[in-house]
C-alpha positions as CSV (number, residue, x, y, z in Angstrom):
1,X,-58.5,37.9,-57.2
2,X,-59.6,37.7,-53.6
3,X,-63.2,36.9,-54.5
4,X,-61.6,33.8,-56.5
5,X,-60.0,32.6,-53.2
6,X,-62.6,33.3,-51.0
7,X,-64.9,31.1,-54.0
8,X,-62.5,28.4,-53.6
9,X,-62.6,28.6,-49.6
10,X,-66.3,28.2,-49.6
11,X,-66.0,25.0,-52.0
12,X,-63.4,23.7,-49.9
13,X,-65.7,24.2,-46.8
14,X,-69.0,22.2,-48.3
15,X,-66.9,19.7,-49.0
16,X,-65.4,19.0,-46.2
17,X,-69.0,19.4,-44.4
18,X,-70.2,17.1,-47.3
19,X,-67.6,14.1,-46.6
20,X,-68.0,15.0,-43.1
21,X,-72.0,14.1,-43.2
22,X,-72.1,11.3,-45.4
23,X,-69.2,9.5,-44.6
24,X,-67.7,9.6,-48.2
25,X,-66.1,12.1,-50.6
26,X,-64.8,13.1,-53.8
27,X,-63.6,9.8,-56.4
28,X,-65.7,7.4,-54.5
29,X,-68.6,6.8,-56.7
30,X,-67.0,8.1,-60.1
31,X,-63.3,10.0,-60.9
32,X,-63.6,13.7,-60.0
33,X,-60.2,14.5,-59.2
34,X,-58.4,11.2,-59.8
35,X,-58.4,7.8,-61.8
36,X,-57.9,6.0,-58.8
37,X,-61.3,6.0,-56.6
38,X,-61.3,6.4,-52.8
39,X,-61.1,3.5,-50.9
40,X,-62.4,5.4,-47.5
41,X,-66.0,5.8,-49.0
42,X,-67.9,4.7,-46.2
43,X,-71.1,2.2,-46.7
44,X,-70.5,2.9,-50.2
45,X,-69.7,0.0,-52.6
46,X,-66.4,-0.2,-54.5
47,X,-67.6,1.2,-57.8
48,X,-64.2,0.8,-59.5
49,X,-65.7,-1.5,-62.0
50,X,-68.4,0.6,-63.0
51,X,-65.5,2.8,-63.9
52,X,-63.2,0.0,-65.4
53,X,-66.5,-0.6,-67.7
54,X,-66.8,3.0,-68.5
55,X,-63.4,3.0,-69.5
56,X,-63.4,-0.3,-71.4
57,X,-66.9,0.7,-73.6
58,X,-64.8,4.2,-75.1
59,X,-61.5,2.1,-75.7
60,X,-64.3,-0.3,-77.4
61,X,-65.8,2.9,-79.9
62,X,-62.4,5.2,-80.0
63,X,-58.9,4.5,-79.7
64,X,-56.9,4.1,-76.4
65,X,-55.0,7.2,-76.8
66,X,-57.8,9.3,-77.7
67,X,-59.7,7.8,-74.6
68,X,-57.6,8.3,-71.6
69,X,-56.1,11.8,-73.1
70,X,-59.9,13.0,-72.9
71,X,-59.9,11.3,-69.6
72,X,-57.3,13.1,-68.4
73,X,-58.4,16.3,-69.7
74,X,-61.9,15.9,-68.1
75,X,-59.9,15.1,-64.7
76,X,-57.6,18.4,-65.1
77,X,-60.4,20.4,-65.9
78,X,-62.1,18.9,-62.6
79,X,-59.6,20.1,-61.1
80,X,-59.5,23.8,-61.8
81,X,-63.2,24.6,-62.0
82,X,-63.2,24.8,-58.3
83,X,-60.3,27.5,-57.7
84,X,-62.1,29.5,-61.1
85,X,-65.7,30.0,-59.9
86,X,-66.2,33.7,-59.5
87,X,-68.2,34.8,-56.3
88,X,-70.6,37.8,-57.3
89,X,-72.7,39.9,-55.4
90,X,-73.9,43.6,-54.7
91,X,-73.6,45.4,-51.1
C-alpha cells in the first residue's frame, strides 16, 4: 500500500515539474483526464477540433453510444493507472 502512494506521489511530482517547464499540461493536446481540453496550454494551439474530429470519424464507423461509453471508459481508466503503478525495487 505505501509503495502505491508513494508511486502516485512521484507521478504527481513529474507532472507538476512537466507543466511547470513547458508551460502546458495534461488535456491540452488530447483528453487524458477529461473531455474537455485545457484552455491554459500555453503557446500550444487549441486542438479541440482535432478531438471533435476524432470523435466525429468513430460516431461515423460505430454508433454514438458505443463511442462515447468507450470514451469514457478510456478516460476512467486514465484516471486510475496513475494511483495503480507499483514502485519496485531491492535494498
Amino acid at each position: 500500500m505505501t509503495m502505491k502512494i508513494i508511486g502516485s506521489l512521484a507521478f504527481l511530482v513529474c507532472a507538476l515539474l512537466v507543466t511547470e517547464a513547458n508551460g502546458y499540461g495534461f488535456d491540452c493536446s488530447f483528453p487524458i483526464f477529461n473531455e474537455t481540453l485545457s484552455t491554459d496550454c500555453g503557446d500550444l494551439p487549441d486542438r479541440s477540433e482535432v478531438y471533435k474530429k476524432y470523435m466525429e470519424g468513430c460516431r461515423a464507423h460505430y454508433s454514438d453510444e458505443d463511442c462515447d461509453r468507450e470514451e469514457a471508459a478510456r478516460l476512467w481508466h486514465n484516471s486510475l493507472q496513475p494511483i495503480s503503478v507499483v514502485v519496485s525495487f531491492e535494498a
